[in-house]
Structures are given as structure tokens and as C-alpha cells.
C-alpha positions as CSV (number, residue, x, y, z in Angstrom):
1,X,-3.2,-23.3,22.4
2,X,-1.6,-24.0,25.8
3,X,-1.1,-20.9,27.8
4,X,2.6,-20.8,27.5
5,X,2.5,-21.1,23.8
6,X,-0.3,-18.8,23.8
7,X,1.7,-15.7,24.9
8,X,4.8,-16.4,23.1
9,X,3.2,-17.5,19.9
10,X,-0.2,-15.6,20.1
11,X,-1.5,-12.8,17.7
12,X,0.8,-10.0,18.5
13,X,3.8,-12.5,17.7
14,X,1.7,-13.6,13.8
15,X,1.1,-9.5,13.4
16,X,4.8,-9.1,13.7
17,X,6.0,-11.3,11.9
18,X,4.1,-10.7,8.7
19,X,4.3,-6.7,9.0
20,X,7.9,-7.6,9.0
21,X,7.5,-9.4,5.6
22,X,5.4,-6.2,4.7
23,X,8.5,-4.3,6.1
24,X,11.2,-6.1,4.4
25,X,8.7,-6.8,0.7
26,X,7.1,-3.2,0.1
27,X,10.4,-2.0,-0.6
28,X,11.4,-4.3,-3.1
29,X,8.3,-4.3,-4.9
30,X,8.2,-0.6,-5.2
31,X,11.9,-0.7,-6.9
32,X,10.3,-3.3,-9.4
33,X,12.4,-5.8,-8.2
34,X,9.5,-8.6,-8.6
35,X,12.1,-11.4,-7.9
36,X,13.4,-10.7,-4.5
37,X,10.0,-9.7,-3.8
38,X,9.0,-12.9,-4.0
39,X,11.9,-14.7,-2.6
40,X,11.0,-12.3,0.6
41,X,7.5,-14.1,0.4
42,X,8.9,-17.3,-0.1
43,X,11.1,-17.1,2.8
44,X,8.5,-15.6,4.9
45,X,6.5,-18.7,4.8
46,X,10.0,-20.6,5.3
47,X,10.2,-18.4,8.6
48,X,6.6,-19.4,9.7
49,X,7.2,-23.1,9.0
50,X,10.3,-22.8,11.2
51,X,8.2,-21.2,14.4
52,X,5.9,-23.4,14.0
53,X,8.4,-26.7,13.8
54,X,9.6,-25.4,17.2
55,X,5.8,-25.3,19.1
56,X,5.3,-28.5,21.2
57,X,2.5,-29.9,21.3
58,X,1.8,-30.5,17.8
59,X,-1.5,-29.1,18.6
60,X,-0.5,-25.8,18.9
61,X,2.3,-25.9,16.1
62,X,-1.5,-26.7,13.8
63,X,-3.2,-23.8,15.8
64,X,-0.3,-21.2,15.2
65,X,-0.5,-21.8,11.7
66,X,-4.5,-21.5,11.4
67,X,-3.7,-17.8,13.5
68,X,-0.7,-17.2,11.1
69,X,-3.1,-17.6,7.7
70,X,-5.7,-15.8,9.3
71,X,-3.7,-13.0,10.2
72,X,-2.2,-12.9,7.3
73,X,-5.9,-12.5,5.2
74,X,-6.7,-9.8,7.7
75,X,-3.4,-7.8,6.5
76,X,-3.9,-8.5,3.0
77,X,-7.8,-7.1,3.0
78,X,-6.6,-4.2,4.2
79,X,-3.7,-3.9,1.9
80,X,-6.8,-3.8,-0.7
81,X,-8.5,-1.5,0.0
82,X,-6.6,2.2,-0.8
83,X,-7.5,4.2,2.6
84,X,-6.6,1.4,4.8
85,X,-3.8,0.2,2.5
86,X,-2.3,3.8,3.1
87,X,-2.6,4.2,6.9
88,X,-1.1,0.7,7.1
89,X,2.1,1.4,5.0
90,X,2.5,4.4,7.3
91,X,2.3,2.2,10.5
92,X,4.6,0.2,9.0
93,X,7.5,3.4,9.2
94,X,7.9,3.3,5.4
95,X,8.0,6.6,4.0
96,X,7.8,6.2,0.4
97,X,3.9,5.4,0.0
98,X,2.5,2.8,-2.9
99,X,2.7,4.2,-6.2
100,X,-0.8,2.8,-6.5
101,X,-1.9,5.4,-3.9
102,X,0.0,8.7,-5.9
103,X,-1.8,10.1,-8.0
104,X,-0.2,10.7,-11.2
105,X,0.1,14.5,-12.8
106,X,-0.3,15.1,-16.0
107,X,0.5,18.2,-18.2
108,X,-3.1,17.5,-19.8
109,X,-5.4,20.1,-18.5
110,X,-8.6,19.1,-17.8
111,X,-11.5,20.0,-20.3
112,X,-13.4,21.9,-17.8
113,X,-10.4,24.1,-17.5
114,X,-10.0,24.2,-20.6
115,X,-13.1,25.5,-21.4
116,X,-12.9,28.1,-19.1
117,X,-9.3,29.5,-20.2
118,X,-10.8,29.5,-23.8
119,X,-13.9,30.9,-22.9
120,X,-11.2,34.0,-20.7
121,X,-9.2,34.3,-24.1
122,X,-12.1,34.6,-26.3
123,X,-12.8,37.5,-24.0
124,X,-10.0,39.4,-23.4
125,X,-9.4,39.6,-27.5
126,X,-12.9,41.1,-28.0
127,X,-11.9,43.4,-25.6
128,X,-8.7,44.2,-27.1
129,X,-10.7,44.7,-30.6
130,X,-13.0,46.8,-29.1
131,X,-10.5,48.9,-27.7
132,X,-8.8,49.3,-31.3
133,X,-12.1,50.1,-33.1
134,X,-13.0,52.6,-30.8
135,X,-10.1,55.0,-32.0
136,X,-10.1,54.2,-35.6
């Protein structure tokens, strides 16, 4: 890429744009609106094609897309994996994190616990038992 392309058009320009997607997508998604979210996508890709219709030589219009893919698999590995997936949203300025990454809370109790409160009761009533045979 020639050197004028290079810093207009260069990595920092292919990060922004597709953490904008990210930006404008994440939000979408996460109100189950699986549509638009795809539009966004769709359009994204539209946006690319566009900046990269504008880069003379042809050249570096080729070049700008090989960066954009590439950059664009870099985001999307770390969007897999749950640490880095979480540290990226945040970068990102959204507040509302993945519901993938929440933990969900039930009411069940887990067996240990369980076990344990059972094990207290069972406890407590021999010791109330006791009490009341003592003074009979």
C-alpha cells in the first residue's frame, strides 16, 4: 500500500471501522432484534466496499480489503473467547455486557448446600428433642 493510502486507510482506520459495526450491532442483538442485526452486518460490508471503491491504485483498494478481513478475524477470535470477549465489549463503551457472559441465578440451591442446611436442621431438632425429654 502506497504511503499515503497507508495512513489514511491503514489498521487503525479497519479497527475502527469494524468496532463501529461492533458498536452499532451488539446492541441490536442483545434486544433480540436478529434482523437489523444483520442488516448492520450487511451494511457494514456495504461500508467497506465503498472505502475501498474510493482507494487508487487498485492495488491498494485489493490490499485494504485483505487488512479489512484480517482484521475483522482478529476481532471475531476474540469475541470467542469469554475473558477477551468481555474486556472488548467494555472498550467498546457499551455498558450492558453479553448475556452470554451473565451468569444466570437460579432459586435452585445447590446440593452441597443443601446438604449442609439438611444436615443443620437435622441438628437443631435433636437438639430441641433433647431439650423436651430432659424435663419430662
Amino acid at each position: 500500500m502506497s504511503p499515503e493510502n497507508e495512513d489514511q486507510y491503514g489498521d487503525a482506520f479497519c479497527r475502527t471501522m469494524i468496532e463501529g459495526m461492533y458498536r452499532e450491532m451488539l446492541p441490536l442483538a442483545w434486544s433480540n432484534q436478529k434482523m437489523r442485526a444483520e442488516r448492520c452486518i450487511h451494511e457494514f460490508k456495504h461500508r467497506a466496499d465503498l472505502v475501498a471503491g474510493k482507494i487508487r491504485p487498485a492495488a491498494d483498494a485489493l490490499e485494504f480489503i485483505a487488512r479489512f478481513d484480517r482484521m475483522r478475524d482478529v476481532i471475531a477470535d476474540v469475541m470467542e473467547t469469554t475473558k477477551d470477549r468481555a474486556e472488548f465489549i467494555e472498550s467498546l463503551g457499551l455498558t450492558r455486557l453479553d448475556p452470554v457472559l451473565q451468569q444466570r441465578r437460579s432459586n435452585r440451591m445447590p446440593l452441597g448446600e443443601l446438604a449442609v442446611r439438611t444436615a443443620v436442621r437435622a441438628t437443631v431438632w435433636e437438639m430441641v428433642r433433647g431439650i423436651f425429654r430432659m424435663f419430662r
